[in-house]
N, C-alpha and C positions, 0 to 999 in steps of 0.2 A: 504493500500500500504506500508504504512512503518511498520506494521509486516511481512510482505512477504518480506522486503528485507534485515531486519535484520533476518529473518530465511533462505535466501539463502546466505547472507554473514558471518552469523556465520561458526564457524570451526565444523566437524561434531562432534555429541554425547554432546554438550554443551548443559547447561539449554537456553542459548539465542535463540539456534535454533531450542529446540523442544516450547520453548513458542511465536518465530515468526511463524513456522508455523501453529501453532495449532489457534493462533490468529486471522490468516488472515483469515481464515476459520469464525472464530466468527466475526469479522470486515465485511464479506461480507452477513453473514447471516439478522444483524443486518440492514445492508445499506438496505436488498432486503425489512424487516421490515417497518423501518423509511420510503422507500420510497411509497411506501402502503398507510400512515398513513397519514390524513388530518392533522394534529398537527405537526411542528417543535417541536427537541426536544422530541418527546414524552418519556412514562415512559415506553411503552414495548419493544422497541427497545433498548434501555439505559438499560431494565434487559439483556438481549438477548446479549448485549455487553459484559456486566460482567460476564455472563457465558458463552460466548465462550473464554473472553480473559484473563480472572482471574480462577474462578473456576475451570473449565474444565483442562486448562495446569495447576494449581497446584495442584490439585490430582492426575493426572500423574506425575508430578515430585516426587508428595510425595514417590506415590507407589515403583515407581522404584528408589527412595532416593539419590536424587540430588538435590544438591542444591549450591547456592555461596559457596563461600568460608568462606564469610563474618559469616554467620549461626555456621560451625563449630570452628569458633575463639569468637565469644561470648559463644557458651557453652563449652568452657573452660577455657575461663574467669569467667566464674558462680562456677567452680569444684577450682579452682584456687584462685577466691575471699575468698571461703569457710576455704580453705584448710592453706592459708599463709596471709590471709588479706589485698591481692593484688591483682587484675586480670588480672597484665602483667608477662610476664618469664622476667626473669631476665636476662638470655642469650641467645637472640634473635640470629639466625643466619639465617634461612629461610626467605621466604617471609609470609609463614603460622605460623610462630610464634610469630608474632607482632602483637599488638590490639592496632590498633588509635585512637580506642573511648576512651570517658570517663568513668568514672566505673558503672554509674547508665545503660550503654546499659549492664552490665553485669547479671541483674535483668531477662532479656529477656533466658537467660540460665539456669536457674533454673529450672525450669518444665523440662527441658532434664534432670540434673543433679539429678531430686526426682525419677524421673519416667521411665529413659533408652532413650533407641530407638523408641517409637511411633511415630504413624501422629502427636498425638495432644500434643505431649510435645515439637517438634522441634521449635526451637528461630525461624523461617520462617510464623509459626503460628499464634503466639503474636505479633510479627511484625503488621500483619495482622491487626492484633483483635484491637492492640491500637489505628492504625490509623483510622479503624473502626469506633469506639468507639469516636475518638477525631472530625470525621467527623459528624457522628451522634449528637454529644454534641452540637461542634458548631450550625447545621441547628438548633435544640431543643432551645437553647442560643435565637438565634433571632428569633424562631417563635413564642414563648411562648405565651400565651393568643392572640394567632391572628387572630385566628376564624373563620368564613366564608368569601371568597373573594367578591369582586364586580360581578367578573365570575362564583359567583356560587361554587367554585373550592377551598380547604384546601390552607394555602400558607403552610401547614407541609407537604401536597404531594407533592408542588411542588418544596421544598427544596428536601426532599428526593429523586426527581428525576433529580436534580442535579448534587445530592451525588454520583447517579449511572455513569451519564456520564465523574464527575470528575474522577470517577473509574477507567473506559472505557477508559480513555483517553491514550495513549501510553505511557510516560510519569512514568503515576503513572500504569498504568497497569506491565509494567517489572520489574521492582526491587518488587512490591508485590508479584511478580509470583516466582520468582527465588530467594528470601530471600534478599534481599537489606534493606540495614537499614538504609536508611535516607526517609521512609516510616511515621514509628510514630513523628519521628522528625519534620516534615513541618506539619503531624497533630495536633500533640500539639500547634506549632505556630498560625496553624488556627485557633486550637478555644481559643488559647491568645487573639486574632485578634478580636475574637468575642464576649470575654468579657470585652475588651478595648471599643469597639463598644457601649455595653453597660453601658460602665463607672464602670464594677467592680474592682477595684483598685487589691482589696485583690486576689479576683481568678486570674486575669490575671496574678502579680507576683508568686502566685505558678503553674501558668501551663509553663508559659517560664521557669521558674526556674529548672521545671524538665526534661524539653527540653533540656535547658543548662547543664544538669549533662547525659545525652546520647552522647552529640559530640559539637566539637566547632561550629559546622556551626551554633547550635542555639542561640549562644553568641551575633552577631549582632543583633539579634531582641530585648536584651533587653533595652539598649539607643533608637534604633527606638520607639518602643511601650512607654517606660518610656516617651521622647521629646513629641508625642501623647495626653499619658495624662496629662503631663504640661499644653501644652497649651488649651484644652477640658475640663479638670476635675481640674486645678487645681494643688498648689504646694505639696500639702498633698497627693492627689492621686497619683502624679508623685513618691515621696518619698517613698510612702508604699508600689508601688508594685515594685520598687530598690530594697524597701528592701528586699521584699520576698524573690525576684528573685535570687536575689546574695546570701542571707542566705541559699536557698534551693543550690545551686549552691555550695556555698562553704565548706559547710557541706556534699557532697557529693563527694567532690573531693580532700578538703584538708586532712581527715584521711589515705587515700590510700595512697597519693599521700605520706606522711610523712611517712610511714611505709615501703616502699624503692622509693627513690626517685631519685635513677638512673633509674630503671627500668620505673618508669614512664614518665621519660625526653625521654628515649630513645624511648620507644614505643608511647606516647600520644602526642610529639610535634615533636622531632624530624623526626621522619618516616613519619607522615600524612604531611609534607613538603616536603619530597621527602630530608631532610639534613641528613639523617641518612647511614649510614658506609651500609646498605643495600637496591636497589632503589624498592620502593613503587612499587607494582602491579597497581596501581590504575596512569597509563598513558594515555594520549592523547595527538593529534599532537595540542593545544593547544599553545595560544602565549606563558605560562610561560616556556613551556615545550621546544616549539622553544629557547627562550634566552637559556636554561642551557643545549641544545644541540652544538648552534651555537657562544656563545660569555664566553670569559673566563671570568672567576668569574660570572656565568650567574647566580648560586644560589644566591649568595649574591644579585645581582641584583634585582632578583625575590622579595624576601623577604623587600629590600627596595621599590620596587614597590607598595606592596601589606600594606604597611606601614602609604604611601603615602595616596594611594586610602583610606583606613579606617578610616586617619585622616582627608581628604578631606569630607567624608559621615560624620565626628564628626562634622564637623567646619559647614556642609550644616546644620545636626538636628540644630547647634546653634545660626545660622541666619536665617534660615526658616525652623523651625521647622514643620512637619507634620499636618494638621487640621484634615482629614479627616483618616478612614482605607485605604482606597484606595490610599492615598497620602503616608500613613507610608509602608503599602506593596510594593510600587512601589521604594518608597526609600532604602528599606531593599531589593529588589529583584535588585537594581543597585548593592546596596552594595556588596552581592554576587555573582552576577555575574561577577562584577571585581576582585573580589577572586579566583573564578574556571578558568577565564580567564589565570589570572597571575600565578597559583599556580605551581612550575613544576612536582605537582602530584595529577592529577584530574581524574575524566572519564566524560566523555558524560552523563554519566547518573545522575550527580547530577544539569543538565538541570530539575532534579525535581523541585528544590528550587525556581526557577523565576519563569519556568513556573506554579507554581500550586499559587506561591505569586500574577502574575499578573492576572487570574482568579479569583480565589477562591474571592479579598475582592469586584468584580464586583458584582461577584455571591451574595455576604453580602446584594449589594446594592440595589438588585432588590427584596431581601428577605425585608429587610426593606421598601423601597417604599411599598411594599406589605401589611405589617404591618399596615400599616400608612395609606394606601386604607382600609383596612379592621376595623379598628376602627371604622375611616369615616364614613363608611356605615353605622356599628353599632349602631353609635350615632345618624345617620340617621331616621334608622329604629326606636330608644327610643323613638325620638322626634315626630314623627310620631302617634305613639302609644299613646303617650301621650298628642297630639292633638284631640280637639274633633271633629268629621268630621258632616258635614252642613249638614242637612237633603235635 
């Protein structure tokens, strides 16, 4: 339903409204599936999702070569990194000539910038590919030597068929479809999330680190995740993946940023604010967006607002700090949310960050119960064997 009405409310010839209708289409195939099928959940309806509402509309977007906006201002951030050792213009005056990301999204532009115009060089691709990849990692992460369930049943299948429906999910299905790039970004934090989880100090500081070098929004996850493993792992574990995180971080952001650093105030903080001499494409009728419509000095407003809020989520990690993943994602998905609330330059669609934070570390939790079952048994099953049975 909610592809069908974002493909009847989108404006005509938009990537929004040929990937709501072609969705719905995939969203009702799947339903006719799943409901068929004795299994909630199941894994062929979950594939059947992802190819009516990912696959399908992004091969026709490819073919006929539409995409965000967002797609063609990374790859020329990538020609542009190359070319002056910055991947901002310097004299922004459009709305398409300003890049609010950080420099490491300009990484995603390169394969366009070796290779021209193909399907598989376009930054809408690797988008794709990394969250992919970072989705994949993660289930891999927690299933590791998990081995046969209680039910008979892989718990690596049934992560991966999670994978599928986190896909499927509207959510994360539109911006993969149409080139949206806070895609890799909440997948990197995943599988941070998932090497917290398992207390890798080391890997989890360099995957948020390089989360953090694509956009700010992955910048709150690292005190969350860091508060995490303080209290779990430890004041060494907490330490080492700070340090990672911010080294990967700032080595990726402070060369650029030094090498003109009007250009980078102007496009990388001021704009993604909505403070800058040109207003952000990225609006909604959002509270921050209400204050700087309806109350004078509302920017300024906003910006103390969201000040507030951040140091509010500091002071919460330092009094009660996170035990759990599921505690630390819940706390870093308020955290955000009162950002994209307050911000007066957001869209609806970065509704990606809570909602895949307050899933996804559930999802963690029943992978591991899982784990944890399947040992069990294992040890079960040894003990067993290794009893000698009574004539």
């Amino acid at each position: 339903m909610s592809a069908l009405v974002v493909g009847l409310l989108s404006p005509a010839g938009t990537t929004q409204q040929a990937w709501g209708l072609i969705a719905a289409a995939g969203y009702a195939c799947a339903a006719l599936v799943a409901a068929r099928s004795s299994m909630p959940w199941a894994r062929r309806p979950a594939a059947i999702a992802v190819i009516g509402v990912v696959a399908l509309p992004l091969l026709y977007l490819t073919v006929i070569g539409k995409a965000q906006m967002e797609v063609g201002v990374v790859e020329r951030s990538a020609r542009l990194l190359l070319s002056s050792g910055t991947p901002y213009n310097d004299a922004p005056h459009a709305v398409r000539d300003f890049n609010p990301y950080l420099p490491g999204m300009a990484l995603f532009g390169i394969p366009h910038m070796l290779f021209g115009d193909t399907p598989f060089s376009s930054a809408r691709v690797w988008f794709f590919a990394v969250f992919l990849a970072a989705a994949a990692g993660a289930v891999r992460v927690l299933t590791r030597d998990t081995g046969i369930g209680t039910d008979g049943t892989t718990h690596g299948t049934t992560g991966r068929t999670g994978v599928l429906w986190l896909i499927a999910c509207p959510v994360v299905a539109l911006p993969l479809t149409i080139g949206g790039v806070d895609p890799p970004v909440i997948g990197l934090i995943c599988l941070a999330l998932a090497f917290a989880h398992q207390g890798h100090a080391g890997r989890t500081g360099l995957v948020v680190g390089a989360a953090a070098a694509l956009k700010w929004t992955a910048w709150p996850a690292v005190p969350v995740i860091v508060a995490m493993l303080a209290v779990c792992g430890g004041r060494r574990a907490a330490v080492k993946c700070a340090a990672t995180a911010t080294g990967i971080a700032v080595l990726a952001i402070v060369p650029v940023a030094l090498v003109d650093s009007g250009a980078f105030y102007q496009n990388a903080v001021l704009y993604p604010l909505g403070l800058g001499s040109t207003a952000s494409s990225a609006q909604s009728p959002l509270l921050g967006h209400l204050i700087v419509s309806l109350i004078p000095d509302g920017k300024a407003v906003t910006v103390a607002l969201i000040a507030l809020s951040a140091a509010g989520t500091g002071v919460s990690l330092l009094i009660r700090p996170p035990r759990t993943t599921v505690a630390a994602a819940d706390r870093l998905a308020l955290g955000l949310a009162l950002a994209i609330v307050l911000s007066p330059a957001t869209r609806i669609g970065y509704a990606i960050y809570p909602v895949v934070l307050l899933a996804w570390p559930r999802f963690t939790q029943s992978l591991s119960r899982g784990r944890r079952a399947a040992h069990h048994h294992a040890n079960a099953l040894a003990r067993r064997h290794r009893t000698p049975q009574s004539p």
